[in-house]
N, C-alpha and C positions, 0 to 999 in steps of 0.2 A: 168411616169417620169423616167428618165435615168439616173444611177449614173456615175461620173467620177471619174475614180482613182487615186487618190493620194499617190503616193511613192515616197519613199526619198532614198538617197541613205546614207547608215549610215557607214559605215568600207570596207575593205578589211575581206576577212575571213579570212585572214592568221590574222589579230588583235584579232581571238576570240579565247583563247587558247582552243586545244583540248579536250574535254573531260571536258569543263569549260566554263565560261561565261565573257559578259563583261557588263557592267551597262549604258545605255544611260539618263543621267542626263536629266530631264523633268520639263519648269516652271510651268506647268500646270498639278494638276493628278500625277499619280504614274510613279514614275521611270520604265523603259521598261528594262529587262533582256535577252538579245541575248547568248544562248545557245547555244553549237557547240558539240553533241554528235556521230558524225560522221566527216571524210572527206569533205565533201562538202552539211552537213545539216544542217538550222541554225535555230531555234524556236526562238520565241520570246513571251515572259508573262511579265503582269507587275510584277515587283520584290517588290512582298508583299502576302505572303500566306493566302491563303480564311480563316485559323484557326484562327491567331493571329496576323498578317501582319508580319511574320519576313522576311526576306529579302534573298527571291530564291535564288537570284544572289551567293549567301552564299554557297549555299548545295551543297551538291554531287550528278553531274552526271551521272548516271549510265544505257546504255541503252538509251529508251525514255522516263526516268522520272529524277525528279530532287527531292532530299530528303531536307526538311527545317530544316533549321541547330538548328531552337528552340526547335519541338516538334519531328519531323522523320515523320511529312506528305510527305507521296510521291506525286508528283503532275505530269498528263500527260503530257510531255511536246508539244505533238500535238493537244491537246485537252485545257489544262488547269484544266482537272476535277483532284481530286483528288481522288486516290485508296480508293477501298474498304477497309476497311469498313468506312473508313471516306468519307464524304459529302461537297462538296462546289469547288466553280471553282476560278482560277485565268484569270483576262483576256489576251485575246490571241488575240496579232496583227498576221497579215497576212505577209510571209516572202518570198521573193525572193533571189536566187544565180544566178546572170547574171555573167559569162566571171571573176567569182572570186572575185565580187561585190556584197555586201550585200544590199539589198532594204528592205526599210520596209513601210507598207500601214500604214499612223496615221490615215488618217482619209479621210472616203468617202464623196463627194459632189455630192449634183443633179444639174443638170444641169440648174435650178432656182437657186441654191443658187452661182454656178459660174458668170450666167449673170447677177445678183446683186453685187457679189463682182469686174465685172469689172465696171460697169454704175457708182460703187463708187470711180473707183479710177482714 
């Protein structure tokens, strides 16, 4: 079975401040946190920490992790996992920079569940 990828295009990276994040509001699921700790890098985790769900989007930047503003779990921000010695992951969309354009993958389809969603519509 064959997946098709699904990206959206969410911001300009110049909307993510440096060195800090920007929150993409979600009806479904956890809020997604767009992280910009470089020029032209941009992560993305949902914004809600594997410890006590406090809200990434919050923390401080620094490098490739993001510190939770509730407890100081560092969390990887390429990864999701969080530092030793603590345990447990945030989930982690998949992120594109096209031409200064932020993409992000919400969600993968097979190619059954595409030609079911056109026969329904």
């Amino acid at each position: 079975m064959t997946t098709i990828d699904t990206w959206v295009r969410v911001c300009a990276i110049d909307e993510i401040p440096l060195l800090g994040s920007r929150v993409l509001q979600c009806d479904e699921g956890d809020d997604i946190a767009l992280f910009r700790p470089a020029d032209a890098r941009v992560f993305a985790l949902a914004d809600r920490c594997p410890h006590k769900g406090g809200p990434l989007s919050q923390g401080i930047v620094s490098g490739d992790t993001v510190t939770c503003p509730l407890h100081g779990w560092n969390i990887g921000l390429d990864s999701g996992q969080a530092c030793a010695p603590d345990v447990g992951c945030a989930r982690r969309y998949p992120v594109r920079v096209v031409d200064g354009e932020v993409w992000l993958q919400l969600a993968a389809m097979t190619e059954a569940t595409a030609e079911t969603e056109e026969q329904a519509a």
